[in-house]
C-alpha positions in Angstrom: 0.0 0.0 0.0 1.9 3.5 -0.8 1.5 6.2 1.1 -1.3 8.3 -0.4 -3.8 4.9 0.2 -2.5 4.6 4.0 -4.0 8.3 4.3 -7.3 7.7 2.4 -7.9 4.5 4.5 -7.1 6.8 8.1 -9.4 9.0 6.4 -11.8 6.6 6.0 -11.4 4.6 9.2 -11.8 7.9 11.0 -15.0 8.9 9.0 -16.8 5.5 10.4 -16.2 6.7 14.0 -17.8 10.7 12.7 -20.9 8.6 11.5 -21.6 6.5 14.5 -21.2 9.6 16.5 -23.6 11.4 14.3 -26.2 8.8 15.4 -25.5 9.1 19.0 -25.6 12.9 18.9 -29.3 12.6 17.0 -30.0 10.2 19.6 -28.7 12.5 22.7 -30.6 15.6 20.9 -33.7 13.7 20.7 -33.7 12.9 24.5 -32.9 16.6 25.4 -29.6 15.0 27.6 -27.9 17.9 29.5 -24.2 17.5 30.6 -21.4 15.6 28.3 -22.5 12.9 26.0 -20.1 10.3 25.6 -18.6 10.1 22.3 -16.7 7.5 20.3 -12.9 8.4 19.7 -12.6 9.5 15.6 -8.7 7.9 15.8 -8.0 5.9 12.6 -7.7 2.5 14.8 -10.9 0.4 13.6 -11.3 -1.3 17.1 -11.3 1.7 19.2 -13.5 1.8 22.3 -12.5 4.6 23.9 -15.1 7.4 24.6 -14.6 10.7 25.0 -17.3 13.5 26.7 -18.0 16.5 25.5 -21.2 18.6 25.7 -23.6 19.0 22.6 -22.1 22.3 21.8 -18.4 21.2 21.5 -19.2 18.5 19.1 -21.3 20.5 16.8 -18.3 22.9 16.9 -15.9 19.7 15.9 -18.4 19.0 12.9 -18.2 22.9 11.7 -14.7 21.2 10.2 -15.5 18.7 7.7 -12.0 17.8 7.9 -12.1 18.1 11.4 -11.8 15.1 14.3 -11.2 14.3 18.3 -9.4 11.7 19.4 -8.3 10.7 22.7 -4.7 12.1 23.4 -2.1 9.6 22.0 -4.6 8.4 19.3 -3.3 11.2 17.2 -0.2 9.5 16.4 -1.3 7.3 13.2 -2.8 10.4 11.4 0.4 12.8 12.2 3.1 10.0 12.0 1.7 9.2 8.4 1.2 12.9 7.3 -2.3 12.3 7.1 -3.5 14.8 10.0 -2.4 17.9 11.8 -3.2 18.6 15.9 -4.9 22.1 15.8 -6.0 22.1 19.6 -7.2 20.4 22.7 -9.9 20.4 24.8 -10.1 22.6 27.9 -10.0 20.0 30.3 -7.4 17.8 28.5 -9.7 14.9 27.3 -9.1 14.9 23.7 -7.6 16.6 20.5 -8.6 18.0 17.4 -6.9 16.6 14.8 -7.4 18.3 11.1 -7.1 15.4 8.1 -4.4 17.7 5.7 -3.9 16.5 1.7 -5.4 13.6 -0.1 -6.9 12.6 3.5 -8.6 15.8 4.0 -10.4 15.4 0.3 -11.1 11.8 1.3 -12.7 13.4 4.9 -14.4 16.3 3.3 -16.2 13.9 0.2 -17.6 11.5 3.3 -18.6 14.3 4.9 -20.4 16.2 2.3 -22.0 12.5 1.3 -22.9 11.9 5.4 -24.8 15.5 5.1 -26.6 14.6 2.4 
């Protein structure tokens, strides 16, 4: 696999965790929950289980970034260590970090994006 294919499939493992946390913020929306919701981590590793909490607010100002993604701390590494993603910033209280997909991984995140919206 060369290089540009390890970023589109980080992209795209990444995307899967965005769409399942799409459903659980409809979900936590629908029920009107107050407080943090607990997320799935958007790292690239497909058998992540690690949750992270944020409030309602934060996440929708995550998904303002199509190219945009949390992850617990340390998860970052695959995305930067590959030059598929870039840390931008980090939550207030520590729990995760915004990682922005850069290149032919932040086309591959913006197009599943765009389609998710759709």
């Amino acid at each position: 696999m060369d290089a540009d294919e390890t970023k589109v499939r980080i992209a795209e493992n990444q995307s899967r965790f965005r769409e399942a946390n799409e459903r659980i913020e409809a979900t936590a929306d629908s029920m009107h929950l107050v407080g943090p919701v607990p997320f799935v981590c958007e790292c690239p590793e497909p058998s992540c289980t690690e949750l992270v909490r944020m409030l309602l607010e934060d996440y929708e100002a995550v998904r303002a970034h199509e190219r945009r993604f949390f992850v617990v701390p340390g998860h970052e590494e695959p995305s930067v260590a590959n030059g598929a993603g870039v840390v931008v910033g980090q939550s207030e209280s520590g729990n995760y970090l915004l990682v922005d997909k850069v290149g032919i991984a932040g086309e591959a995140a913006a197009d599943r994006y765009r389609d998710l919206a759709e």
